[in-house]
C-alpha atoms as a printed R data frame, in Angstrom:
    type eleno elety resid chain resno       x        y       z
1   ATOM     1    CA   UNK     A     1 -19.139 -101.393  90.578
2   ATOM     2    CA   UNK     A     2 -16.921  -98.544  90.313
3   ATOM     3    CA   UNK     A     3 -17.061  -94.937  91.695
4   ATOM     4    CA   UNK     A     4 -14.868  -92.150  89.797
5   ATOM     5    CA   UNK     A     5 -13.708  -89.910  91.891
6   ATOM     6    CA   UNK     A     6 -12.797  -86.231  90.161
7   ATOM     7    CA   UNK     A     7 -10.520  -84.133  91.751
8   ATOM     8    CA   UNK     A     8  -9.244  -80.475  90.863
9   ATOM     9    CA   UNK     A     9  -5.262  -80.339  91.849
10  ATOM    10    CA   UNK     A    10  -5.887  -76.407  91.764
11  ATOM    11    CA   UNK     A    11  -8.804  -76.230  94.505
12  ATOM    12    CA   UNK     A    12  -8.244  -74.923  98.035
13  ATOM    13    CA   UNK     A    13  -4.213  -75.217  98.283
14  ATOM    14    CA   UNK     A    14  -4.523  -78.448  97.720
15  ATOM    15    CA   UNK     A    15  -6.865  -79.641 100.040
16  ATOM    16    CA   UNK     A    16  -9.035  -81.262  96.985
17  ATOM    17    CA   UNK     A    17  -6.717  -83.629  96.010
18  ATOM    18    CA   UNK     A    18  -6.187  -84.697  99.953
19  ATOM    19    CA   UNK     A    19  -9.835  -85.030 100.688
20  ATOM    20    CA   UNK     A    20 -10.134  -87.163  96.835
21  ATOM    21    CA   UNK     A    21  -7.366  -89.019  98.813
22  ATOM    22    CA   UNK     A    22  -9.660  -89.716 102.181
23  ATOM    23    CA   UNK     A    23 -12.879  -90.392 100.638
24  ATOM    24    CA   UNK     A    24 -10.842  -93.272  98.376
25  ATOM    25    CA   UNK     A    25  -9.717  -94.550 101.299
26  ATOM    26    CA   UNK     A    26 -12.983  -94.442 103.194
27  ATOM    27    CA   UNK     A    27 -14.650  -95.884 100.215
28  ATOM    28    CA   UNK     A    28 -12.091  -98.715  99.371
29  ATOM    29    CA   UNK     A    29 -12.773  -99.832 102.893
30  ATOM    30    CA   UNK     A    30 -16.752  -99.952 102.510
31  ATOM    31    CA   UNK     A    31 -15.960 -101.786  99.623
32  ATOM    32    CA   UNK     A    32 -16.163  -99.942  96.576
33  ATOM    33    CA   UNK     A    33 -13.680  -99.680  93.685
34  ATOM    34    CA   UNK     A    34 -12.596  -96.174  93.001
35  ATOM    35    CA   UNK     A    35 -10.518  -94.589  90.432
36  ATOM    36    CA   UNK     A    36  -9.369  -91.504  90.513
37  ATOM    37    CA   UNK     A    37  -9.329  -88.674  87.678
38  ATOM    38    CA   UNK     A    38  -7.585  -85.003  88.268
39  ATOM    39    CA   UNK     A    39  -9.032  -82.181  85.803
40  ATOM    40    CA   UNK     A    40  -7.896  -80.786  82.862
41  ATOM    41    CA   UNK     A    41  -7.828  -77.413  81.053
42  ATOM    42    CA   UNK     A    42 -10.358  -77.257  78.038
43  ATOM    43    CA   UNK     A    43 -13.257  -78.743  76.973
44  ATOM    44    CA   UNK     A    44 -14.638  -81.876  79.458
45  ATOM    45    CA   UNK     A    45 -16.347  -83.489  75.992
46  ATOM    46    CA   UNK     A    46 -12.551  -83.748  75.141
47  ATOM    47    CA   UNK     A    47 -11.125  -85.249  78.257
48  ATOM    48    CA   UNK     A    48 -13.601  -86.999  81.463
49  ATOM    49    CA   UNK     A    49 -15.777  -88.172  78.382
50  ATOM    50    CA   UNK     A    50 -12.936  -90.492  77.216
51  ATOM    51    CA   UNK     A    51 -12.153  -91.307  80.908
52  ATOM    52    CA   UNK     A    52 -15.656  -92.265  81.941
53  ATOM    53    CA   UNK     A    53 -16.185  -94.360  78.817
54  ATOM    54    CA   UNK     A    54 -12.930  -95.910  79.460
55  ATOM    55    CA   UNK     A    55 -13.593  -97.134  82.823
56  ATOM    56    CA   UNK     A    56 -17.039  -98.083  82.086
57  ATOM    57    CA   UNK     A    57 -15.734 -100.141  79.411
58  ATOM    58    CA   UNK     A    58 -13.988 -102.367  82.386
59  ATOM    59    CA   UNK     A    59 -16.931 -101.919  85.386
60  ATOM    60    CA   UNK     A    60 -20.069 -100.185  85.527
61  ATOM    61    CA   UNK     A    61 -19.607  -96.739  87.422
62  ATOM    62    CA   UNK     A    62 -21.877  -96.534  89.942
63  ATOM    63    CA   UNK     A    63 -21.770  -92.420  90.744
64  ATOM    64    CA   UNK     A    64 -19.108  -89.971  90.004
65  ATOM    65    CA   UNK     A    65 -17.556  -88.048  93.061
66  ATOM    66    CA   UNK     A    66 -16.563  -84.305  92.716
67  ATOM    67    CA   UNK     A    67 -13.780  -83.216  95.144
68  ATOM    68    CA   UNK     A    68 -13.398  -79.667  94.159
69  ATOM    69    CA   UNK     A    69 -15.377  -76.270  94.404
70  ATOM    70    CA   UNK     A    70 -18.589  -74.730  92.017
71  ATOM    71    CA   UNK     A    71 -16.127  -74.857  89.136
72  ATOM    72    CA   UNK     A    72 -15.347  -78.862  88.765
73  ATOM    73    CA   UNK     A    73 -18.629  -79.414  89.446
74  ATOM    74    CA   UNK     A    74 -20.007  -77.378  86.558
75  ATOM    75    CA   UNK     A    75 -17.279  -79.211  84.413
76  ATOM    76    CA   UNK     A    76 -18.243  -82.485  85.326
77  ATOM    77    CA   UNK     A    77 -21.962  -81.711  85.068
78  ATOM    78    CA   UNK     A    78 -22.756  -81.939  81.634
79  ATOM    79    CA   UNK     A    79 -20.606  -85.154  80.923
80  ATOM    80    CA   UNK     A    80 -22.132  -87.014  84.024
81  ATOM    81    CA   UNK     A    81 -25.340  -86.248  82.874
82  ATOM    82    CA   UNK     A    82 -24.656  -87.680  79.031
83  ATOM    83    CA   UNK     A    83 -22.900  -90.675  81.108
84  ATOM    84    CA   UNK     A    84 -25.848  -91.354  83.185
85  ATOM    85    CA   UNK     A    85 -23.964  -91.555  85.984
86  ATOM    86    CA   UNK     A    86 -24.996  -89.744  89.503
87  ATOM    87    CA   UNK     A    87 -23.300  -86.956  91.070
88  ATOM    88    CA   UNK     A    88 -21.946  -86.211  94.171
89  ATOM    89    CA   UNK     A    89 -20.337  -82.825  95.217
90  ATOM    90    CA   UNK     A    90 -17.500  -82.916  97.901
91  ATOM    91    CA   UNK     A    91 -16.661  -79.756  98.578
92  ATOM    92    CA   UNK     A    92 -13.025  -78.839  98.788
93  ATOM    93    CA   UNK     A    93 -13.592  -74.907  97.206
94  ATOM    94    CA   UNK     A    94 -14.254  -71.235  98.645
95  ATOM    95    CA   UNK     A    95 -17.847  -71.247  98.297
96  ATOM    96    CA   UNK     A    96 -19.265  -75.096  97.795
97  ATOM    97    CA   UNK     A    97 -22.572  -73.903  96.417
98  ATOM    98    CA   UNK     A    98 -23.780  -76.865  94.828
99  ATOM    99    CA   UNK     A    99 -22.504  -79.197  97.910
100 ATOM   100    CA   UNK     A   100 -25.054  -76.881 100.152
101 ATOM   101    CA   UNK     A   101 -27.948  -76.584  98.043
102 ATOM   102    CA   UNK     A   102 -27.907  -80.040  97.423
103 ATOM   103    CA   UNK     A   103 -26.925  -81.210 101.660
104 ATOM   104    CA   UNK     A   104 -23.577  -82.766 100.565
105 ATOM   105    CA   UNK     A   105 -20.336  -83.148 102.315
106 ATOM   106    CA   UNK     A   106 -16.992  -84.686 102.274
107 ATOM   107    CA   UNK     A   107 -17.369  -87.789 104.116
108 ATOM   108    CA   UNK     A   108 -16.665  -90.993 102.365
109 ATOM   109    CA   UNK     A   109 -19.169  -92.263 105.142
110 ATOM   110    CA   UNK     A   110 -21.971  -90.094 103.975
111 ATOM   111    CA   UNK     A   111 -21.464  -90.830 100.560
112 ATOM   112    CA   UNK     A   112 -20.961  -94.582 101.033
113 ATOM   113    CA   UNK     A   113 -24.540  -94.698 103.005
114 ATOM   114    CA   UNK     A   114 -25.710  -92.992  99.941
115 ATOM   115    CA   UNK     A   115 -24.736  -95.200  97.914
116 ATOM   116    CA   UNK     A   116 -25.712  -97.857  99.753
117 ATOM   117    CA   UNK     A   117 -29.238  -96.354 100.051
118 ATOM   118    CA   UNK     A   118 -29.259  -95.352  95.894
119 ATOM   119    CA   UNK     A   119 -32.028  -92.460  95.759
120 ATOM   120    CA   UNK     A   120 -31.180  -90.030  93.352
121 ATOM   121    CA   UNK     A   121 -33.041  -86.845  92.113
122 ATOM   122    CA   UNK     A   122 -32.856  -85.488  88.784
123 ATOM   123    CA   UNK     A   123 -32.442  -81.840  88.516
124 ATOM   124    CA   UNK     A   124 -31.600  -79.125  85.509
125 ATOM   125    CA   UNK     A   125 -28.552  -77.987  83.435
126 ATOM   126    CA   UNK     A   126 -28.619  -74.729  81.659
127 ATOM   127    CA   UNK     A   127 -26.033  -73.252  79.048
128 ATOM   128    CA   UNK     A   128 -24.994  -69.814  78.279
129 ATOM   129    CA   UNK     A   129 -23.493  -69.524  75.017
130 ATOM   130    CA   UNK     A   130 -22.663  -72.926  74.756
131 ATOM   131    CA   UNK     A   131 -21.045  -73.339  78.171
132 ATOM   132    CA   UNK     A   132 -22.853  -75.638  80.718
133 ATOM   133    CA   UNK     A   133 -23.782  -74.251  83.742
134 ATOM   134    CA   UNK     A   134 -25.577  -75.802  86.996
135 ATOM   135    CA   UNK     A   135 -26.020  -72.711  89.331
136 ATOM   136    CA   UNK     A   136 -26.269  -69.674  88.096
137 ATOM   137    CA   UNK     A   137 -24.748  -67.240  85.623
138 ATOM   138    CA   UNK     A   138 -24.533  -63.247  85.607
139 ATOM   139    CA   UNK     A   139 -23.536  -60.145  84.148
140 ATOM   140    CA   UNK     A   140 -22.954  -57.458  86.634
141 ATOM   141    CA   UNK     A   141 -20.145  -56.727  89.333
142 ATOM   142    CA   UNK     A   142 -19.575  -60.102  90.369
143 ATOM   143    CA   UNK     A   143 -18.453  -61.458  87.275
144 ATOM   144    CA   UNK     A   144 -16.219  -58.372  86.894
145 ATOM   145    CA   UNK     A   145 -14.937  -59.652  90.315
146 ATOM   146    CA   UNK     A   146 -14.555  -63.156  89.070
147 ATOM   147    CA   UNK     A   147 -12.636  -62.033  86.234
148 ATOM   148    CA   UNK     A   148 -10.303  -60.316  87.795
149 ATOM   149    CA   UNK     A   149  -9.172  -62.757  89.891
150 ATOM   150    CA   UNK     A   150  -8.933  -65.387  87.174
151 ATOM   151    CA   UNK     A   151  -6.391  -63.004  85.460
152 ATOM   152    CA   UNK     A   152  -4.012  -62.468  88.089
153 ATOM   153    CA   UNK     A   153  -4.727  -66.017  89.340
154 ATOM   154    CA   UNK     A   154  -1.372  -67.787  91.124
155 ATOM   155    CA   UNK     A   155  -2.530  -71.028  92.636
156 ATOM   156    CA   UNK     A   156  -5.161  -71.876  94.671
157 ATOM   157    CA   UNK     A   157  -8.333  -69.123  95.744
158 ATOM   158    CA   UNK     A   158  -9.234  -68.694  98.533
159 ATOM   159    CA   UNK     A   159 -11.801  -66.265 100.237
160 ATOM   160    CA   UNK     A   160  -8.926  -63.565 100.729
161 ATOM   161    CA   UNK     A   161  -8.172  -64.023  97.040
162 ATOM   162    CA   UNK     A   162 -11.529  -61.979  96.612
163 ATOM   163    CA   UNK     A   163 -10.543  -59.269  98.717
164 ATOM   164    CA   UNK     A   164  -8.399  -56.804  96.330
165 ATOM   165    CA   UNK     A   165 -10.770  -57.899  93.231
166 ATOM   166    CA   UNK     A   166 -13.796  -56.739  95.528
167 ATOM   167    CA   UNK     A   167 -12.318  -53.216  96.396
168 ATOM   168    CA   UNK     A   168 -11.123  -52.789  92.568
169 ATOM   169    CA   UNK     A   169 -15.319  -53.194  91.566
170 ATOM   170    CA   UNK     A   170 -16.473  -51.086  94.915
171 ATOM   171    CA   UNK     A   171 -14.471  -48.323  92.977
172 ATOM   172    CA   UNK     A   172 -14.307  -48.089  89.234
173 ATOM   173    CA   UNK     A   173 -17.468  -50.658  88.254
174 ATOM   174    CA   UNK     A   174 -20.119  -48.859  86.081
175 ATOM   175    CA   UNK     A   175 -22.875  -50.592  85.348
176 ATOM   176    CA   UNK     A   176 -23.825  -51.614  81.430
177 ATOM   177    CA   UNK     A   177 -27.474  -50.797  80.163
178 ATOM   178    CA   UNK     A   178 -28.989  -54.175  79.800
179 ATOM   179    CA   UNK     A   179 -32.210  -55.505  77.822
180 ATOM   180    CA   UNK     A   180 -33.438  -59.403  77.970
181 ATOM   181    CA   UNK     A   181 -35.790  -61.445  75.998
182 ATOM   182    CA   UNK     A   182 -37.280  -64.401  78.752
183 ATOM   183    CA   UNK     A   183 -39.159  -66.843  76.285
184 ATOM   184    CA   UNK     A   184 -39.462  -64.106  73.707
185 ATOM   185    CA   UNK     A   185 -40.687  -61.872  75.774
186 ATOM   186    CA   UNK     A   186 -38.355  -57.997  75.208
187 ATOM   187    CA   UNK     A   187 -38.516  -55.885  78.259
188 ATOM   188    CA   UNK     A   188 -35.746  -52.978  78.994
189 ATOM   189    CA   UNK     A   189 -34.142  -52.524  81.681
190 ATOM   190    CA   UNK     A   190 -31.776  -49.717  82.473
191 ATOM   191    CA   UNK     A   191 -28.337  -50.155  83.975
192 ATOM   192    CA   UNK     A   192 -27.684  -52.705  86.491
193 ATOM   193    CA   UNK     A   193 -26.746  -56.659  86.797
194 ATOM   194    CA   UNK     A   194 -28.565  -59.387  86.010
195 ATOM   195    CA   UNK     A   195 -28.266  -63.248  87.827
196 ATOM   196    CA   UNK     A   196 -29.969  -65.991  85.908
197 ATOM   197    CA   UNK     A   197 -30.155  -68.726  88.198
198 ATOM   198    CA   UNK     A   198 -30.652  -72.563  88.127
199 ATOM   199    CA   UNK     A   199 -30.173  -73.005  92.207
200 ATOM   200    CA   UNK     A   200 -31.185  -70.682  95.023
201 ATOM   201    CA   UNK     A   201 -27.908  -70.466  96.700
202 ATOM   202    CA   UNK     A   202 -25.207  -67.684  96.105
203 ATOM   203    CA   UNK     A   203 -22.036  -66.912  97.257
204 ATOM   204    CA   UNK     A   204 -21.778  -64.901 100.996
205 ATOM   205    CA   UNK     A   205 -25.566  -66.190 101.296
206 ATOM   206    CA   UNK     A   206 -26.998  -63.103  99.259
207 ATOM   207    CA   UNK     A   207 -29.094  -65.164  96.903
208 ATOM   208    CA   UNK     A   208 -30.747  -62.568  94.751
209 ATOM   209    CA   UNK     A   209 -32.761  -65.620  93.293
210 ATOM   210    CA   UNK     A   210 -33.827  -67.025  96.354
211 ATOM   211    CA   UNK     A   211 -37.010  -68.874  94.840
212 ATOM   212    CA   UNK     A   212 -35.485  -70.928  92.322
213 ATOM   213    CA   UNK     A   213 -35.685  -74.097  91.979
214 ATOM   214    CA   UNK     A   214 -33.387  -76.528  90.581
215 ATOM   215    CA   UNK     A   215 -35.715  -79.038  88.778
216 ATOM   216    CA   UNK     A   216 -38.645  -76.819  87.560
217 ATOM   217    CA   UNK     A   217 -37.390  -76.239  83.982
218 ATOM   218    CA   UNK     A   218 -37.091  -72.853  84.134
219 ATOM   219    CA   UNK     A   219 -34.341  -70.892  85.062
220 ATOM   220    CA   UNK     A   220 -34.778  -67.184  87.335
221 ATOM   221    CA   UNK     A   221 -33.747  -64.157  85.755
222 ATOM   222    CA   UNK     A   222 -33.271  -61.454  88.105
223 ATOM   223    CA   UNK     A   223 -32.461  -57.789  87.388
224 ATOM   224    CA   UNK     A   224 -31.269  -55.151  89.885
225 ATOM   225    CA   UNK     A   225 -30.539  -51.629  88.842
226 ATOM   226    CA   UNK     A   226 -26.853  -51.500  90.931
227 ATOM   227    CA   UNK     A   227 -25.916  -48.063  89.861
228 ATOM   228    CA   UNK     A   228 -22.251  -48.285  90.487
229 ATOM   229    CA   UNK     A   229 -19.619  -50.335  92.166
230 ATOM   230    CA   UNK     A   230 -20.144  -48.084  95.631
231 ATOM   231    CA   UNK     A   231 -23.867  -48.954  95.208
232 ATOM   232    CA   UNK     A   232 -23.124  -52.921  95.866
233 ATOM   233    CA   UNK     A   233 -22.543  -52.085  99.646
234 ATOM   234    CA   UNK     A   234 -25.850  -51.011  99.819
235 ATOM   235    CA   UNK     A   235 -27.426  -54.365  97.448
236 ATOM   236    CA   UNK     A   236 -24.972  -56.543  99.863
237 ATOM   237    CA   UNK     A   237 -26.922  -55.642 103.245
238 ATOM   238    CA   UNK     A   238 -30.298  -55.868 100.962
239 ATOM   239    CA   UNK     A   239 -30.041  -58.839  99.494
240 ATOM   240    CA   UNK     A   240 -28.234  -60.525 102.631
241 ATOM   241    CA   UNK     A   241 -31.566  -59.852 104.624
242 ATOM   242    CA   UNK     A   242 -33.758  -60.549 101.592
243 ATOM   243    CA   UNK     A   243 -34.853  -57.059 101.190
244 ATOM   244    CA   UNK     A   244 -34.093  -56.884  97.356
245 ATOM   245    CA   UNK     A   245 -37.390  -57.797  95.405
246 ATOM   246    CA   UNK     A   246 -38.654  -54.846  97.537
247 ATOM   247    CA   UNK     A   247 -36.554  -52.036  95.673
248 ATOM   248    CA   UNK     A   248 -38.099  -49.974  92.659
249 ATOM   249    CA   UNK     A   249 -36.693  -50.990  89.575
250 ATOM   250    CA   UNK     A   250 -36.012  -54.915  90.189
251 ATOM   251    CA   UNK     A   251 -37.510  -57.557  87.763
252 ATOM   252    CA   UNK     A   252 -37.823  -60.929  88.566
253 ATOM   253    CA   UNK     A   253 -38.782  -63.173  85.325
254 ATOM   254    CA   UNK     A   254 -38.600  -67.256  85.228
255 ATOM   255    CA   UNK     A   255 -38.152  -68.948  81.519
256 ATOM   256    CA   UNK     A   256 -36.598  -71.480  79.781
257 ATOM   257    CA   UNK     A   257 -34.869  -69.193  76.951
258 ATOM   258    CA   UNK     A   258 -33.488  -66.263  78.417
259 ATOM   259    CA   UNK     A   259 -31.372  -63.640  75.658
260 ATOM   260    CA   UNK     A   260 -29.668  -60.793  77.260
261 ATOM   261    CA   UNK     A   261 -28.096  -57.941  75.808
262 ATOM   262    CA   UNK     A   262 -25.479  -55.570  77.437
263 ATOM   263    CA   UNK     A   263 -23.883  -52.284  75.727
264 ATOM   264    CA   UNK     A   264 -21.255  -51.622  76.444
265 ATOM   265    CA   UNK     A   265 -20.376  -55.593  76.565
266 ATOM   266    CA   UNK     A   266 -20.050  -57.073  79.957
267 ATOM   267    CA   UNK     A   267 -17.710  -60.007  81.432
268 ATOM   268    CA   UNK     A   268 -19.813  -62.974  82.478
269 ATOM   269    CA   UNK     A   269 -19.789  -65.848  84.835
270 ATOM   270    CA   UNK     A   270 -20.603  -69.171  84.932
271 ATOM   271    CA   UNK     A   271 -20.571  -70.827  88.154
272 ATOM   272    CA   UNK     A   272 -18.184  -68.866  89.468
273 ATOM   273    CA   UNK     A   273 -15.915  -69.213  86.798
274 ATOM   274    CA   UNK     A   274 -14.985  -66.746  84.277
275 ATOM   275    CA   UNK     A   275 -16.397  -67.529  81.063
276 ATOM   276    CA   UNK     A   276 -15.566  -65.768  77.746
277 ATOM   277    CA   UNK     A   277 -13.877  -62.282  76.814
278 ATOM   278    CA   UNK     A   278 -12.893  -60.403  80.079
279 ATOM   279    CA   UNK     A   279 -14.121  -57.326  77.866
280 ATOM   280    CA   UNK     A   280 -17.375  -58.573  77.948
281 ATOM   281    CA   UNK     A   281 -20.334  -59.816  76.118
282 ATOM   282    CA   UNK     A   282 -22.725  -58.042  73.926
283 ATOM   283    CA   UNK     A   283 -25.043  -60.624  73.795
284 ATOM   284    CA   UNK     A   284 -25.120  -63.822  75.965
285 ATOM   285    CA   UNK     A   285 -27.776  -66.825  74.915
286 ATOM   286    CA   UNK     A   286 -29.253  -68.985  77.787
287 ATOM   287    CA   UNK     A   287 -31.408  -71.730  78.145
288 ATOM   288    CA   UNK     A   288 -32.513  -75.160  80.134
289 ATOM   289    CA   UNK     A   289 -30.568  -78.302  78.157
290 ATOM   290    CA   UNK     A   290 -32.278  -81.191  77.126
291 ATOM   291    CA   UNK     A   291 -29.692  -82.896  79.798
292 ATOM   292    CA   UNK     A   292 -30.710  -83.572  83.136
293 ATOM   293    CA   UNK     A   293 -28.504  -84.429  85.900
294 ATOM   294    CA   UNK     A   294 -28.933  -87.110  88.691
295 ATOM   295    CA   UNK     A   295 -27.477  -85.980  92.015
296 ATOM   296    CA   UNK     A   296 -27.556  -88.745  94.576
297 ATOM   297    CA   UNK     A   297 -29.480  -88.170  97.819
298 ATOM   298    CA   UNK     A   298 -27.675  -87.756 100.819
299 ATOM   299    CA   UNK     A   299 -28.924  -89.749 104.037
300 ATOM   300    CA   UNK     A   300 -29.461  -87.370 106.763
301 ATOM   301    CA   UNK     A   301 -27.783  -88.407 110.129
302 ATOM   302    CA   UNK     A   302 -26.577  -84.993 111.426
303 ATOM   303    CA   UNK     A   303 -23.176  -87.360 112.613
304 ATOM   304    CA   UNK     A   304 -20.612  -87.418 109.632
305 ATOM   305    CA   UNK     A   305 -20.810  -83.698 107.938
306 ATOM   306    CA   UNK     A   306 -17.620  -82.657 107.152
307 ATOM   307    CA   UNK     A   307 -16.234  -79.178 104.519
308 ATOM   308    CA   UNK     A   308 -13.065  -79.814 103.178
């Protein structure tokens, strides 16, 4: 049996390819075989689908390993789904998202007990536009945000990255007037952001979806009527307490088609990741896939956590 291990050069100033590093050696000495991949730029169908069918030509691959952030894993997502093959997330990013919904860490110790143990749970992927996604996706501040820092990008993010990005939206955001269609369903809904999720968690613990769950089906649309970039201050203390579904003016919808229209266009993220035209999108299309991912189950000990 072999474990791929997937690591993201660009992740944490470094730190992803030294913690791919550890966990090989961790795992080599509790017997596994592991190969090591690095990511690429482009389309995963194109690359870590030849890889994976390339080493499973040789030895069955027992899970595939993520060291990277929310963006590697939503690359690998999709592939280790079509591959059969279960995911783990170590987390070697700013945020980690999937890592902490799902109780994962870094350990080669913890992941070679769950291995050893082999529970897995199977949850949901989603797409927007064609893009696979595994957490959540949004139109709104936060992508403007993410896009900003993915254009002036030098290296490796990390949480002080967001700072400048963050002040730039406090000041000149204006929200787009947004519409969505959740199973065919057409409501309006005034100017504002929207977060379709997949998981619960969010990044700096605001969760503005904090009911959804991640093998249901159905992904949780969420609208709230931000009224400019000054405004988010405000929706930050809100949502951090979970005081949000309480305003006037927030929708909460759950679906498996979700449509949403923006005008003017909006930038949108995936994931954390900036996805499409930083000019925005008029239109974005999501939905549940007809892929579902295993994750594997992590064995609770409370000893051998470890971020990064």
């Amino acid at each position: 049996m072999t474990i791929a291990l997937l690591y993201n050069p660009m992740s944490g100033t470094g730190r992803a390819q030294r913690v791919a590093l550890r966990i090989k050696a961790e795992l080599e000495s509790s017997g596994w075989g592991v190969q090591m991949v690095a990511t690429q730029a482009g389309d995963p169908s194109r690359w870590l689908r030849a890889e994976l069918e390339s080493m499973a030509a040789v030895n069955a691959i027992e899970a595939l390993v993520v060291a990277g952030g929310d963006g590697a894993v939503r690359l690998a997502a999709a592939e280790s789904a079509r591959a059969g093959i279960p995911l783990w997330h170590a987390p070697c990013g700013t945020e980690n998202l999937f890592a902490r919904a799902m109780g994962m860490s870094s350990s080669g110790v913890a992941i070679a007990r769950a291995l050893r143990a082999g529970q897995s749970r199977t949850i949901d992927i989603a797409t927007a536009n064609g893009e696979s996604f595994v957490i959540m996706a949004s139109i709104g501040p936060d992508a403007e945000v993410v896009h900003s820092l993915s254009a002036g990008r030098r290296g490796a993010i990390t949480h002080l990255s967001y700072i400048a990005p963050i002040l730039r939206a406090i000041g000149s955001w204006r929200p787009s007037h947004v519409r969505w269609s959740i199973d065919g369903e057409v409501e309006e809904l005034g100017r504002g952001m929207v977060v379709v999720a997949n998981l619960r968690d969010y990044g700096m613990r605001l969760n503005p979806a904090a009911n959804a769950i991640a093998d249901d089906g159905l992904l949780d649309a969420v609208f709230l009527p931000v009224a400019s970039g000054l405004a988010l201050l405000w929706w930050a203390v809100l949502l951090r307490f979970g005081l949000h579904l309480r305003q006037a003016g927030v929708r909460v919808r759950r679906g498996r088609a979700v449509e949403l229209w923006a005008d003017p266009p909006a930038p949108m993220q995936l994931d954390g990741d900036a996805v499409g035209d930083r000019a925005g999108v008029a239109r974005a299309v999501l939905s549940i896939a007809s892929l579902r991912l295993r994750v594997l189950t992590p064995v609770a000990t409370g000893s051998d956590a470890r971020i990064g």
